[in-house]
Each structure stands twice: as C-alpha cells, then as structure tokens.
DRENTORKOL-3810 file (N, C-alpha, C; in nm, 4 decimals):
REM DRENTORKOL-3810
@n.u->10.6383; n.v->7.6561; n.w->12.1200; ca.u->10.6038; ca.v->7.5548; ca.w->12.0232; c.u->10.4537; c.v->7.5505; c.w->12.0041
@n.u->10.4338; n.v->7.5254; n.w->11.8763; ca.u->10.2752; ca.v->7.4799; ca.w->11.8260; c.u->10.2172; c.v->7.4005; c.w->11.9213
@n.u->10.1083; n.v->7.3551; n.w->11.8717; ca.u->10.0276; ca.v->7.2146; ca.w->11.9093; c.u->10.0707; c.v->7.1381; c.w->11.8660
@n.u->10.0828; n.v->7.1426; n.w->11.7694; ca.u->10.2018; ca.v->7.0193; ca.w->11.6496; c.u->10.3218; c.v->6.9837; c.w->11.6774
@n.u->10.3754; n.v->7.0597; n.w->11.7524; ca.u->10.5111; ca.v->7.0390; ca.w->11.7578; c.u->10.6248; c.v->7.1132; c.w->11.6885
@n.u->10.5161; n.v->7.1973; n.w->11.6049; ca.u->10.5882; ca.v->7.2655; ca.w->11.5347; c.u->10.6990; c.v->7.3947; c.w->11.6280
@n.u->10.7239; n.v->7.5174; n.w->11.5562; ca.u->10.7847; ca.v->7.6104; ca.w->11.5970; c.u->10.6305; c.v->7.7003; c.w->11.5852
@n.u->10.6233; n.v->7.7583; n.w->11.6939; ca.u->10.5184; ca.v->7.8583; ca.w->11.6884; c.u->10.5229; c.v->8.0086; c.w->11.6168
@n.u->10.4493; n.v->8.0193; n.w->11.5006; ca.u->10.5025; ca.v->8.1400; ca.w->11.4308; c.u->10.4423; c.v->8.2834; c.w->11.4858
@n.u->10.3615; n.v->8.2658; n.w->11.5380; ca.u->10.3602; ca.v->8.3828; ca.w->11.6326; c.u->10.3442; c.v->8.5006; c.w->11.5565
@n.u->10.3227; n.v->8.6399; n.w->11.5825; ca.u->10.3245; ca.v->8.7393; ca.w->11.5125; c.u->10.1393; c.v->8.7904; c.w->11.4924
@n.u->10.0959; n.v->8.9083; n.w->11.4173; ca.u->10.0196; ca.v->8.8993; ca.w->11.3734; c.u->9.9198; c.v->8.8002; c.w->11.2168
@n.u->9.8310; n.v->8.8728; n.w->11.1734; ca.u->9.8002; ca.v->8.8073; ca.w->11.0698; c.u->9.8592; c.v->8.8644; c.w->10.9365
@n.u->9.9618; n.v->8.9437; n.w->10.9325; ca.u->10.0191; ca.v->9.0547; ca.w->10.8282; c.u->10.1695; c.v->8.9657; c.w->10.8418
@n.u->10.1723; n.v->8.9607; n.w->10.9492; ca.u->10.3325; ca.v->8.8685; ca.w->10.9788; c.u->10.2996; c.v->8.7001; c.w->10.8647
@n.u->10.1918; n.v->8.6912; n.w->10.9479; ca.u->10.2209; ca.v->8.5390; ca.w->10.8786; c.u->10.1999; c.v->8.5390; c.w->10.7175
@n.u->10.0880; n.v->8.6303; n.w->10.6918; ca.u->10.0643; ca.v->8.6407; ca.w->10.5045; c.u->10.2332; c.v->8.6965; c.w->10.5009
@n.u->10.2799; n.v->8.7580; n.w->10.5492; ca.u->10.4260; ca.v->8.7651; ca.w->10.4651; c.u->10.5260; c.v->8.6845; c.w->10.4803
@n.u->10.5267; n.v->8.6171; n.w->10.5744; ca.u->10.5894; ca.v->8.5005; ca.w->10.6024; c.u->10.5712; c.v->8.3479; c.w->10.5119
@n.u->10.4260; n.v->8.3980; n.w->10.3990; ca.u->10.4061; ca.v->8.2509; ca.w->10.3545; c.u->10.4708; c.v->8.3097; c.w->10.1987
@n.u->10.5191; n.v->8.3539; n.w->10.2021; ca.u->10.6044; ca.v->8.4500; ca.w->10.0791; c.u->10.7282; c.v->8.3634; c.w->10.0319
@n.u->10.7640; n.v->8.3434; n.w->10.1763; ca.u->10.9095; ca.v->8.2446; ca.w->10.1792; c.u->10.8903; c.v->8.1157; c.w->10.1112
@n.u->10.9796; n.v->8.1188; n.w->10.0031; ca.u->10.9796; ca.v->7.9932; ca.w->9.9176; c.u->10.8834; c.v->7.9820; c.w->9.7943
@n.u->10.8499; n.v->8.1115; n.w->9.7557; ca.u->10.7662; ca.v->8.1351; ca.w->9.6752; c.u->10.8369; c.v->8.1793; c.w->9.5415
@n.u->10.8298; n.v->8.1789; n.w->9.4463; ca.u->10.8920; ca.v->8.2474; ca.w->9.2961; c.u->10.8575; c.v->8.3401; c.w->9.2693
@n.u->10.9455; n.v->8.4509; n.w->9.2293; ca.u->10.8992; ca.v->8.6053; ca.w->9.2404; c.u->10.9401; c.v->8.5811; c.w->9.0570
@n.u->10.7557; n.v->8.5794; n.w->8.9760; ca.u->10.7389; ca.v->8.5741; ca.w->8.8772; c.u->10.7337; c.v->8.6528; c.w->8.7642
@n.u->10.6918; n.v->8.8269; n.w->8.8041; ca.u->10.6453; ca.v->8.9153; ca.w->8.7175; c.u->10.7005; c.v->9.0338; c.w->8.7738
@n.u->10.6916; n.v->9.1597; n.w->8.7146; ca.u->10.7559; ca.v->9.2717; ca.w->8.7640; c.u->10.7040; c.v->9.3530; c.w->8.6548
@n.u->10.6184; n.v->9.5057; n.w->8.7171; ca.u->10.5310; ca.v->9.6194; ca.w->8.5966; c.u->10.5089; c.v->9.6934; c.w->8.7157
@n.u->10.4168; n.v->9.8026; n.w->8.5984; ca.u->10.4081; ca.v->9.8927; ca.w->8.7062; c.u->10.2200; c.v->9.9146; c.w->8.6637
@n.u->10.1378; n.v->9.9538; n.w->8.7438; ca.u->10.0433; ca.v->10.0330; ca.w->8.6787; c.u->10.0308; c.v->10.1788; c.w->8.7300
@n.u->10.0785; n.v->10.2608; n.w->8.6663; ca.u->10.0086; ca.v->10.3554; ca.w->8.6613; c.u->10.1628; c.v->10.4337; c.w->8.7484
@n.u->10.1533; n.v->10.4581; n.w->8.8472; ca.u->10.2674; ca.v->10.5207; ca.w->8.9430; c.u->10.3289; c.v->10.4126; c.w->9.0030
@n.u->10.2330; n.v->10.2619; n.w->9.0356; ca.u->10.2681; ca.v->10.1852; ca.w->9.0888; c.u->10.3573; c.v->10.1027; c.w->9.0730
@n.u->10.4553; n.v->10.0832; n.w->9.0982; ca.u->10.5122; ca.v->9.9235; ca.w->9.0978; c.u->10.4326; c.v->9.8037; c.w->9.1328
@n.u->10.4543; n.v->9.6865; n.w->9.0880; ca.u->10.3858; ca.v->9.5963; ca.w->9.1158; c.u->10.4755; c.v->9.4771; c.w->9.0666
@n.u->10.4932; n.v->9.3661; n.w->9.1625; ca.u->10.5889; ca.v->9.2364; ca.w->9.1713; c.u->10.4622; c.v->9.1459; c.w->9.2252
@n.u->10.5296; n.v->9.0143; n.w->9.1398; ca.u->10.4148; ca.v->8.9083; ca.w->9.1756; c.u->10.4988; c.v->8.7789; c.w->9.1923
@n.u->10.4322; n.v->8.7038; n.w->9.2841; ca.u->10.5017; ca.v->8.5852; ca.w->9.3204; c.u->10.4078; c.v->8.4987; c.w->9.3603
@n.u->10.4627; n.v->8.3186; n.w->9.2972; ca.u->10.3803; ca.v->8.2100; ca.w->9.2949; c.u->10.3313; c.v->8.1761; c.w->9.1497
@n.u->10.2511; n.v->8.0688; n.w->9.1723; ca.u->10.1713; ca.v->8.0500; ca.w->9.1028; c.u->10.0876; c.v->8.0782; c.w->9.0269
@n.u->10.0162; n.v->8.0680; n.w->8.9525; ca.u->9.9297; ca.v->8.1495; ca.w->8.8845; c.u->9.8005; c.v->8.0527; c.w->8.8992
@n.u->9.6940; n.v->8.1904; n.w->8.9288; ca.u->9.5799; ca.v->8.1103; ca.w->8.9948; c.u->9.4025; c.v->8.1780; c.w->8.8953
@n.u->9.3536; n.v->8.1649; n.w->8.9177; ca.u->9.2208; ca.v->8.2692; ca.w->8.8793; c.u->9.1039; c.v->8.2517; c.w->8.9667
@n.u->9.0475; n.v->8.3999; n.w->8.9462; ca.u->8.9812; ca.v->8.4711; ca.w->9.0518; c.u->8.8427; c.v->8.5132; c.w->8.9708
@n.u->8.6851; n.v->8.5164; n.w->9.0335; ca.u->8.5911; ca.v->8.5393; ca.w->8.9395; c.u->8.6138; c.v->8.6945; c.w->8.9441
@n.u->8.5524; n.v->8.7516; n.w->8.8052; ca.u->8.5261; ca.v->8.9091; ca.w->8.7922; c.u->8.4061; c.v->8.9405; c.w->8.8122
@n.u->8.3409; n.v->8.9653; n.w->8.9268; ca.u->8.1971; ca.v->9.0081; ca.w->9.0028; c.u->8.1301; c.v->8.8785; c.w->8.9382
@n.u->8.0210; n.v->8.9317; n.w->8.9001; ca.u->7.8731; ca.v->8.8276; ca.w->8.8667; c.u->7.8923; c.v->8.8493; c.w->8.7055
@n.u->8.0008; n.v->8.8847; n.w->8.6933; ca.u->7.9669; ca.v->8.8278; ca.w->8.4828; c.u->8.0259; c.v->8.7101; c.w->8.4801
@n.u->8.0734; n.v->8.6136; n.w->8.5610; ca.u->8.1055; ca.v->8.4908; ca.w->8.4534; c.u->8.2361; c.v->8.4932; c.w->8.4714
@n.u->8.3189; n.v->8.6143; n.w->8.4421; ca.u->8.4381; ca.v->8.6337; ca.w->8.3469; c.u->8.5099; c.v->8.6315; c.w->8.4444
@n.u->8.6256; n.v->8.5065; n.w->8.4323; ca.u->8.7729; ca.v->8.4594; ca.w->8.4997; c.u->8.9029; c.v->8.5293; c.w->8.4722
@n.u->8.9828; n.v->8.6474; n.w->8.5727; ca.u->9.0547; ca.v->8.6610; ca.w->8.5318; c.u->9.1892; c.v->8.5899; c.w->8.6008
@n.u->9.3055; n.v->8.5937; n.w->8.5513; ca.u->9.4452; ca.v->8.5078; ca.w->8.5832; c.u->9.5736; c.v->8.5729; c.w->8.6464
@n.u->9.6330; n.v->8.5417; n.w->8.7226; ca.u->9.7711; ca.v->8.6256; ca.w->8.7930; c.u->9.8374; c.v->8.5398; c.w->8.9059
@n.u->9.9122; n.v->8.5391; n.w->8.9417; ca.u->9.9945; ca.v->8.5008; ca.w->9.0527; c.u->9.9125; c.v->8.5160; c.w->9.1536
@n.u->10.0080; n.v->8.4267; n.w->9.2767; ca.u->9.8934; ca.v->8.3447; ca.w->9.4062; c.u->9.9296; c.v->8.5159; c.w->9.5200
@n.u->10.0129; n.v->8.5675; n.w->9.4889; ca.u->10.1082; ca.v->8.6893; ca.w->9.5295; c.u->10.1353; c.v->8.8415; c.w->9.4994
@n.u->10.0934; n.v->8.9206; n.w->9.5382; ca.u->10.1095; ca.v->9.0557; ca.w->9.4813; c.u->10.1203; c.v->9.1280; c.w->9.5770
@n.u->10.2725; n.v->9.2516; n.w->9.5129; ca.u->10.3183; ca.v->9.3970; ca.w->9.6031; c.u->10.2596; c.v->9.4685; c.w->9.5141
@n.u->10.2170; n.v->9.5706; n.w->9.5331; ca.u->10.2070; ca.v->9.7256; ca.w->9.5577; c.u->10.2288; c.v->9.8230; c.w->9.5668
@n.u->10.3392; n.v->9.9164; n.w->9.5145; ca.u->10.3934; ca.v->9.9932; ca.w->9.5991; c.u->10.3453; c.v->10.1066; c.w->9.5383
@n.u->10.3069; n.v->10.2679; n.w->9.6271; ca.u->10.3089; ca.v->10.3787; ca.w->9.5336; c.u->10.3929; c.v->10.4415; c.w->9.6464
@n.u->10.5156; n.v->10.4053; n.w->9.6609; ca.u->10.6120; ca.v->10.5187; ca.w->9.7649; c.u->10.7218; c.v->10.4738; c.w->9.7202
@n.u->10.8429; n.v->10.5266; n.w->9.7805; ca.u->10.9958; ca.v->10.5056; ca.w->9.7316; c.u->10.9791; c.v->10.2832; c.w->9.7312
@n.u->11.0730; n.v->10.2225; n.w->9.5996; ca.u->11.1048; ca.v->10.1329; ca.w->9.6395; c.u->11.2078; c.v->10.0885; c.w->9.5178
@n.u->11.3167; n.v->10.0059; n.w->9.5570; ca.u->11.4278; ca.v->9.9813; ca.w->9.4347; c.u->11.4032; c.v->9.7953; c.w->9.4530
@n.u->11.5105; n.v->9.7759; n.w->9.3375; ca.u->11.5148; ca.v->9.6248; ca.w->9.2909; c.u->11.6656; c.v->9.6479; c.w->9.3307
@n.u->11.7303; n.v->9.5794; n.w->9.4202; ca.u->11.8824; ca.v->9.5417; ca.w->9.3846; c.u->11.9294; c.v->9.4208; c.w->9.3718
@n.u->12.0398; n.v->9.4002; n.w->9.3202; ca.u->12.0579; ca.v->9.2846; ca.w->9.3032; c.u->12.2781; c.v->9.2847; c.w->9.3060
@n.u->12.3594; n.v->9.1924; n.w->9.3573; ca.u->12.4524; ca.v->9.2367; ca.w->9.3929; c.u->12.4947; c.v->9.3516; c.w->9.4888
@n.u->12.3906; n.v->9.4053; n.w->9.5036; ca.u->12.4531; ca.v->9.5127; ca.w->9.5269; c.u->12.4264; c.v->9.6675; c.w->9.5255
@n.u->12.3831; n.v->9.6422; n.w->9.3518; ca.u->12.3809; ca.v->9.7954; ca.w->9.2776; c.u->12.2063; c.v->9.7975; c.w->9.2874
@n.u->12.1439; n.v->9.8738; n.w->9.2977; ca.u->12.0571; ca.v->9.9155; ca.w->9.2139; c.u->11.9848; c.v->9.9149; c.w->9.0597
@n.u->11.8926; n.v->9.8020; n.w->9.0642; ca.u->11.8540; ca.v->9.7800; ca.w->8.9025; c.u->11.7474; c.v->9.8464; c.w->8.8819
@n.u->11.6401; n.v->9.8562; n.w->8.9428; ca.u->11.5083; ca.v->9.9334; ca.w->8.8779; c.u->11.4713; c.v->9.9725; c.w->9.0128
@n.u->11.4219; n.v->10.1270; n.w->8.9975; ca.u->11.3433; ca.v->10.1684; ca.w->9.1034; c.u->11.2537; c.v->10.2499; c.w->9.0941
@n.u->11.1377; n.v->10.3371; n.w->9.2049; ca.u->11.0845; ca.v->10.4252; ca.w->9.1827; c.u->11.0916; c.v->10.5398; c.w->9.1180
@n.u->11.2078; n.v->10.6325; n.w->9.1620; ca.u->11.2579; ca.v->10.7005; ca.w->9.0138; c.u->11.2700; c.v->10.7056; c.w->8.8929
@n.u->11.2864; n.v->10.5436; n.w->8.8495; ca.u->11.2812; ca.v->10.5571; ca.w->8.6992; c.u->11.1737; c.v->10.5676; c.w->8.6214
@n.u->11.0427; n.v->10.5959; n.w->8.7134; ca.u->10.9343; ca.v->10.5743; ca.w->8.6772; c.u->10.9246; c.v->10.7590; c.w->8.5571
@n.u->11.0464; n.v->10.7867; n.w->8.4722; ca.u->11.0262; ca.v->10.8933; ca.w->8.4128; c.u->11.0583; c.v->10.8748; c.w->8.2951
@n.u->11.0646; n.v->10.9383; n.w->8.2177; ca.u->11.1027; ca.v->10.9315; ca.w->8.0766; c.u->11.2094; c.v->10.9208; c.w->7.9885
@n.u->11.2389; n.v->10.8428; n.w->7.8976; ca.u->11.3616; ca.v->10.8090; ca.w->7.8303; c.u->11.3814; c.v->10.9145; c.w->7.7482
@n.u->11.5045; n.v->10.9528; n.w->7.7792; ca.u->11.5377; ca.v->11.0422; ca.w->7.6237; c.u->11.4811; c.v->11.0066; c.w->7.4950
@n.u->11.4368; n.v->11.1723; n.w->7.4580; ca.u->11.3430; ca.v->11.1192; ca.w->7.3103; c.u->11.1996; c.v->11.0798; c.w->7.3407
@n.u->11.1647; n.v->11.0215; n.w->7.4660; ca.u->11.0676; ca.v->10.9928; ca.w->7.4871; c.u->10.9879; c.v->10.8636; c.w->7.4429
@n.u->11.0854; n.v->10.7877; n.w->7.4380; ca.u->11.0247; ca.v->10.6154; ca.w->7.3838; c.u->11.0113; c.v->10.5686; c.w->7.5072
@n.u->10.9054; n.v->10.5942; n.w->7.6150; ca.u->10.8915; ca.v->10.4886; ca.w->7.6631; c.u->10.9447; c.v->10.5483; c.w->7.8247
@n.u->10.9505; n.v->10.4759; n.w->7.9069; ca.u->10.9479; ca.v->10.5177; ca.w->8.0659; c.u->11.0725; c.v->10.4080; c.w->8.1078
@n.u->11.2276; n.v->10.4818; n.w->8.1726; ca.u->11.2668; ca.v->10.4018; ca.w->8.1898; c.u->11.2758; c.v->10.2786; c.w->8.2839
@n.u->11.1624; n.v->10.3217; n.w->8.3875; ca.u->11.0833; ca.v->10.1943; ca.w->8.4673; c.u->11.0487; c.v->10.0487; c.w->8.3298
@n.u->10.9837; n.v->10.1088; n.w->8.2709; ca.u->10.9297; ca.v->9.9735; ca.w->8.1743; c.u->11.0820; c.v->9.8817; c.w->8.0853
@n.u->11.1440; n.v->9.9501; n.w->8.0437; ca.u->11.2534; ca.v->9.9135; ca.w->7.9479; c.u->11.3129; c.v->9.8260; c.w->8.0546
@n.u->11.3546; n.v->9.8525; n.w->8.1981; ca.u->11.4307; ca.v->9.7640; ca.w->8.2612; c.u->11.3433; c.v->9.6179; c.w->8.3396
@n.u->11.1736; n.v->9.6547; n.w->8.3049; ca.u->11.1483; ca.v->9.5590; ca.w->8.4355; c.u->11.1076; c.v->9.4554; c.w->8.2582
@n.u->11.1201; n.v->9.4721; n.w->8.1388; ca.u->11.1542; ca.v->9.4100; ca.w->8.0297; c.u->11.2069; c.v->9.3228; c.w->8.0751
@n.u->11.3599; n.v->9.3904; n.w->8.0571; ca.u->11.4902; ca.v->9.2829; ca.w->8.1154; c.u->11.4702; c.v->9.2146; c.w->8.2174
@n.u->11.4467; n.v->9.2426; n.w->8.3302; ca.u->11.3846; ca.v->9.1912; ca.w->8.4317; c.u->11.3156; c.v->9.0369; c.w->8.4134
@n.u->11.2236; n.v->9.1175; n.w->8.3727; ca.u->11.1149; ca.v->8.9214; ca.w->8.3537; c.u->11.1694; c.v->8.8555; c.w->8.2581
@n.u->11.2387; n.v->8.8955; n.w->8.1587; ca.u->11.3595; ca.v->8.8111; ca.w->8.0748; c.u->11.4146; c.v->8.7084; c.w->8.1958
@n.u->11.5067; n.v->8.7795; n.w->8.2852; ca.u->11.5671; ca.v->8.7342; ca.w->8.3726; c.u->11.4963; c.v->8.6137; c.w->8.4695
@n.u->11.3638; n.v->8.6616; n.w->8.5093; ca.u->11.2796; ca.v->8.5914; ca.w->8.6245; c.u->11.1974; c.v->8.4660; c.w->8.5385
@n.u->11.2056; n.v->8.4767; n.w->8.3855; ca.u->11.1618; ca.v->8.3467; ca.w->8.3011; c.u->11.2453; c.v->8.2634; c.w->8.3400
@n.u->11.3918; n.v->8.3655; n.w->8.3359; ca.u->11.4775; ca.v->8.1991; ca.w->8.3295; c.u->11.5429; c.v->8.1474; c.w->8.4551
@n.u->11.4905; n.v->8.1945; n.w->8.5521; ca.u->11.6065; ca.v->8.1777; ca.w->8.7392; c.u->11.4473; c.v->8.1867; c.w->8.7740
@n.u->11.3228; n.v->8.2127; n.w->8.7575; ca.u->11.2493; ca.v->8.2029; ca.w->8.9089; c.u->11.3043; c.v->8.1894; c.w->9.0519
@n.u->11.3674; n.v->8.3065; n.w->9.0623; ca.u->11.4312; ca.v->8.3322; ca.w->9.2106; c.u->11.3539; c.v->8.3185; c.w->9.3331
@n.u->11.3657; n.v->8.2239; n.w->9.4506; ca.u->11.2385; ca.v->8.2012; ca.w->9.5408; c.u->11.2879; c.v->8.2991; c.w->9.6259
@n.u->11.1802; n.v->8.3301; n.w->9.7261; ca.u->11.1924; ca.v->8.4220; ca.w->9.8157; c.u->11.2571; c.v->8.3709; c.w->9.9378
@n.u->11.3204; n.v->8.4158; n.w->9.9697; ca.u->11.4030; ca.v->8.3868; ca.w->10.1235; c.u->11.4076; c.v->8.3942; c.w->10.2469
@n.u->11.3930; n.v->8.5620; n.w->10.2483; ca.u->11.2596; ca.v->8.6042; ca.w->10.3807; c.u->11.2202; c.v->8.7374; c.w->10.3543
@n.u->11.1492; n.v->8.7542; n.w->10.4570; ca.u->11.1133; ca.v->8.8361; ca.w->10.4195; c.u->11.0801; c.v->8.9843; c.w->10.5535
@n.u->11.1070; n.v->9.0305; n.w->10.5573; ca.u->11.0961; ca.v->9.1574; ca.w->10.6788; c.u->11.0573; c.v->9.2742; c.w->10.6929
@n.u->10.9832; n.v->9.2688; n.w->10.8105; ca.u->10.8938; ca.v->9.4320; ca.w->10.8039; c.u->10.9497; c.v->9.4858; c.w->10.8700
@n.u->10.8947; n.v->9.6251; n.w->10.8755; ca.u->10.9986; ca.v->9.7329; ca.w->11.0156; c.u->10.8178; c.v->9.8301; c.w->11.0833
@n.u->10.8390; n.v->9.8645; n.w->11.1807; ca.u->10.7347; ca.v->9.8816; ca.w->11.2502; c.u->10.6957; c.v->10.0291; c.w->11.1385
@n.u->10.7754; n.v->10.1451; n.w->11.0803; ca.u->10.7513; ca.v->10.2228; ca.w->11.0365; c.u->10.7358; c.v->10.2178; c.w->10.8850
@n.u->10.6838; n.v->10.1082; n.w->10.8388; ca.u->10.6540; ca.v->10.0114; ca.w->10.6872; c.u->10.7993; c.v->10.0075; c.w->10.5969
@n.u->10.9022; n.v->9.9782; n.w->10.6609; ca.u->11.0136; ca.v->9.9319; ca.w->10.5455; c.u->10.9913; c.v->9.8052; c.w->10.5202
@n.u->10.9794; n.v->9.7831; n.w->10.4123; ca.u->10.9274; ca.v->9.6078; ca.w->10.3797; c.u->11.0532; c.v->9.5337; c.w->10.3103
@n.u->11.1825; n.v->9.4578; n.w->10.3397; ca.u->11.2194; ca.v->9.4302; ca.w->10.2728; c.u->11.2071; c.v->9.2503; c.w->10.2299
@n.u->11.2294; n.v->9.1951; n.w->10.0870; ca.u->11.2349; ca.v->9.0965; ca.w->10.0639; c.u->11.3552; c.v->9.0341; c.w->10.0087
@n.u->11.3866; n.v->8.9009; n.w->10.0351; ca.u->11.5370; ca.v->8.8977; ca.w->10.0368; c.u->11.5242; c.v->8.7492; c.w->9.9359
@n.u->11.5852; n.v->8.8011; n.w->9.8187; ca.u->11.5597; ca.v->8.6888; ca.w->9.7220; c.u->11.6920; c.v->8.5875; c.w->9.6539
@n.u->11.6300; n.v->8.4658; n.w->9.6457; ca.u->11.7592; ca.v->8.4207; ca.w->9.5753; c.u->11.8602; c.v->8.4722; c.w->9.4434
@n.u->11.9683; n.v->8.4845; n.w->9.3702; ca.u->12.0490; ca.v->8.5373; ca.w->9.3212; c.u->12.0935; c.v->8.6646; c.w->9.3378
@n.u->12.1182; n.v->8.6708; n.w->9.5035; ca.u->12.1830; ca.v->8.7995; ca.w->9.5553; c.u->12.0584; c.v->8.9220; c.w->9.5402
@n.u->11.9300; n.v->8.9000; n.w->9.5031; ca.u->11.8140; ca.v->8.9816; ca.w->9.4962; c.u->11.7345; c.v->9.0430; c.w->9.5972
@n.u->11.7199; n.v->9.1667; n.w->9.6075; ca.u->11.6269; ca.v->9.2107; ca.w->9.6883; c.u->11.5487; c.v->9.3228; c.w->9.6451
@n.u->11.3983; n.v->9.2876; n.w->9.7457; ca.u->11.3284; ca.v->9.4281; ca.w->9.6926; c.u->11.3187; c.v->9.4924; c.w->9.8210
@n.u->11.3235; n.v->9.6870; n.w->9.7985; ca.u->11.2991; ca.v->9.7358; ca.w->9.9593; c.u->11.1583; c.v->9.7993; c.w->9.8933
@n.u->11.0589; n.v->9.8231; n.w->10.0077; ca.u->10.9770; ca.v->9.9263; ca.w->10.0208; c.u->10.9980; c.v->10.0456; c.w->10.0994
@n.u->11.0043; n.v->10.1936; n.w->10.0644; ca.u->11.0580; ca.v->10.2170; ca.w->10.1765; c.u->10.9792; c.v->10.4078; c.w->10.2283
@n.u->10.8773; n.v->10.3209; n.w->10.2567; ca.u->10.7807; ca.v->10.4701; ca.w->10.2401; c.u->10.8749; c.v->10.6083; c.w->10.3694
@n.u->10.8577; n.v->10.7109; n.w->10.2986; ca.u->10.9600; ca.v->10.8058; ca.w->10.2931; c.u->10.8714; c.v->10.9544; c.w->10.4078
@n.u->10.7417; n.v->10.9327; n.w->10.3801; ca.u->10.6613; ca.v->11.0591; ca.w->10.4520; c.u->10.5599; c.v->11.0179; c.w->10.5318
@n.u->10.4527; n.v->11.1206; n.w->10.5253; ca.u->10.3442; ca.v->11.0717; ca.w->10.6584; c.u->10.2411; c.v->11.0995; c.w->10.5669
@n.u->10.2506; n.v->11.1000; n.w->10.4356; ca.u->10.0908; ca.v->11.1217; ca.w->10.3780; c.u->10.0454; c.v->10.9909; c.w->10.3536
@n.u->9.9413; n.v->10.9846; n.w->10.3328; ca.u->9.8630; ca.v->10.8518; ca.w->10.3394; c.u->9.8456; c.v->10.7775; c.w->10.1906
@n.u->9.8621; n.v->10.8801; n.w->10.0850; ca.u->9.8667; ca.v->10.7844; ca.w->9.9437; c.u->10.0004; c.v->10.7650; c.w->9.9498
@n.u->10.1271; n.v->10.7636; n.w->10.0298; ca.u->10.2309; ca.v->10.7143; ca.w->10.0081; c.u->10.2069; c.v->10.5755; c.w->10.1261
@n.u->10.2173; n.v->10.4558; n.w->10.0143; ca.u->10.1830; ca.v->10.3111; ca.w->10.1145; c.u->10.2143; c.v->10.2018; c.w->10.0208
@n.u->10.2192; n.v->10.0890; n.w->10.0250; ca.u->10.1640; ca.v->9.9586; ca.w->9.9820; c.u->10.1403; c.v->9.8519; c.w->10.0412
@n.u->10.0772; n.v->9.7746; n.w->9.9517; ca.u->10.0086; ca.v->9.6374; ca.w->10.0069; c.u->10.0310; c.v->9.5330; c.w->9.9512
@n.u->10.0834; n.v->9.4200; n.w->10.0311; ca.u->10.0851; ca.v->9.2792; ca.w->9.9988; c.u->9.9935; c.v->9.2116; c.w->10.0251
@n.u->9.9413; n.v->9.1561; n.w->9.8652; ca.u->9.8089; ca.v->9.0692; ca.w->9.9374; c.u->9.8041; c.v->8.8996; c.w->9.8641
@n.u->9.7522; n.v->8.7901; n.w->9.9039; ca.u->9.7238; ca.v->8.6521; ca.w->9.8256; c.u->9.5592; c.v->8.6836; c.w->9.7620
@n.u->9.5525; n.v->8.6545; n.w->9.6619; ca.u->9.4565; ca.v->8.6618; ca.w->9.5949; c.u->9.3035; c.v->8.6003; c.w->9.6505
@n.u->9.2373; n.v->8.6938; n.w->9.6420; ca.u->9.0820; ca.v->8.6375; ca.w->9.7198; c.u->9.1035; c.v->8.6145; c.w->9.8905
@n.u->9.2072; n.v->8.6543; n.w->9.9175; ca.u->9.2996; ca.v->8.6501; ca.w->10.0412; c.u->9.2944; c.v->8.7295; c.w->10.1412
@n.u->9.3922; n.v->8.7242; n.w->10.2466; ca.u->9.4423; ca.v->8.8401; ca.w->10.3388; c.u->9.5734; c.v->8.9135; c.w->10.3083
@n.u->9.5408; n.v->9.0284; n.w->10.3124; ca.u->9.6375; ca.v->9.1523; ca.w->10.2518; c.u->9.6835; c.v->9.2045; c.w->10.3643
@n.u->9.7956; n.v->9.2873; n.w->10.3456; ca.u->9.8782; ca.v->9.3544; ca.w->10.4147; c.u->9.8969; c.v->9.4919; c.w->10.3862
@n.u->9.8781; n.v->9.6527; n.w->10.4348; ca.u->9.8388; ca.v->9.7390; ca.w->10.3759; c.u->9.9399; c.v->9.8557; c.w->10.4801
@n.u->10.0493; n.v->9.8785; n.w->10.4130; ca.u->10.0905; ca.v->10.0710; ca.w->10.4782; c.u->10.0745; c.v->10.1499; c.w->10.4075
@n.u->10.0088; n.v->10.3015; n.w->10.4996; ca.u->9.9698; ca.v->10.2486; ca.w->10.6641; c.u->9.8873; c.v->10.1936; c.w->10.6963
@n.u->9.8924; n.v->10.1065; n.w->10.8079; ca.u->9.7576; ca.v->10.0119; ca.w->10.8482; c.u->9.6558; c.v->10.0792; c.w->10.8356
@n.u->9.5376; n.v->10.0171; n.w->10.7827; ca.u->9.3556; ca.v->10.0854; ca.w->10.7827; c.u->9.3618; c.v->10.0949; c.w->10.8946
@n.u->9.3186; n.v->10.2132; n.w->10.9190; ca.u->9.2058; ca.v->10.1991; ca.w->11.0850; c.u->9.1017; c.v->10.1491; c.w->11.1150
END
C-alpha cells in the first residue's frame, strides 16, 4: 500500500505513463508516413519552439513503425499491412479504413481499459466495444519500435534508449 492508503502502483516510470492510459478516450487514428499513430484524451496544446506558434492534439499518443493491428470482435480491422495500395491506386488501404474508424471513435469514444506490456515490447491495449490495439514488434533491428508518450511529458520508447 501507498502512503495514502492507496494500492501501491509500483512498476517503473513507463509502467505508470501507461497505466494512466486507463480510462482515457482513444480519439484519433492516421498514420504518418510508415507510421501508425492512435491518440487518446483530451486535446491539449503545446508551444512550437520560440515562434509563438501553438500547436493542438490529444493529451496521448502511440507510435508504431513495426507490425501492429486494430481488432475489434475479434476480426482484424486495420493493420500494418494495409499500409499499401488500393486497386487502381486511389489511395492506401490503411487510410480508407482508419476514415471509418474515426467515423466510429466520433461517435462511441471507447475508453481504455488496460493496458499491457510484455518484457520483449508487445504492447497491448484493451478497449471498450470489444476493441483492441496490439503492438507487436517482430525483429531485432532498431527502426522497428514505438513509443507512447503524454505530451510535453514522459514517453515510453521500444527498444528502450540506452
């Protein structure tokens, strides 16, 4: 037990930033670039260096540039793979589904439930309406990783910096 009386949460400082995840609204869903990227919370703003200029996003952000899927029921809705091209070429079928997606997360803001690491970076998050996201880095090279971080915050990064 705490000092408080509480339950002592124990763990590192990567444990607890993911632990404050729980009960949070998983708001947005894109990718940049190779990346996936999911955001949860609030929406907050952060200065841009010494110009002045405020930019805006969720209190919450993943990362991923290694294997990771969206399921939900069950099946498989959007994942790293789809990060390729639609027949004809309109478009990447990563983008067309995480569309639908935030359609979806406008109208259920699904909170987070828990959330769990594995010592060899499987990250999974376990969301309300039968939702989950896995991370699930697959090799030993080092641009295969991601990071959970709170904005202006403490981040969470596989594989750990040295």
């Amino acid at each position: 037990m705490g000092s408080n009386g509480e339950p002592d949460e124990g763990g590192d400082a990567a444990d607890r930033l993911l632990r404050r995840l729980v009960g949070e609204a998983w708001v947005n869903v894109y990718r940049f670039g190779d990346t996936g990227v999911v955001d949860f919370g609030e929406r907050v703003e952060w200065p841009l260096g010494d110009s002045g200029e405020v930019s805006t996003g969720s209190r919450f952000a993943l990362h991923a540039r290694c294997p990771f899927r969206i399921v939900q029921c069950g099946e498989v809705y959007l994942g790293s793979d789809d990060l390729v091209s639609v027949r004809g070429g309109e478009g990447l079928r990563y983008d067309i589904g995480a569309d639908a997606l935030r359609e979806f997360l406008g109208r259920r803001e699904p909170r987070v439930l828990a959330v769990d690491r594995a010592p060899e970076g499987d990250l999974r998050i376990t969301l309300e309406h039968e939702l989950r996201i896995d991370v699930l880095p697959t090799s030993s090279k080092v641009e295969e990783s991601w990071r959970c971080f709170e904005r202006l915050g403490e981040y969470v990064v596989f594989p750990p910096e040295e």
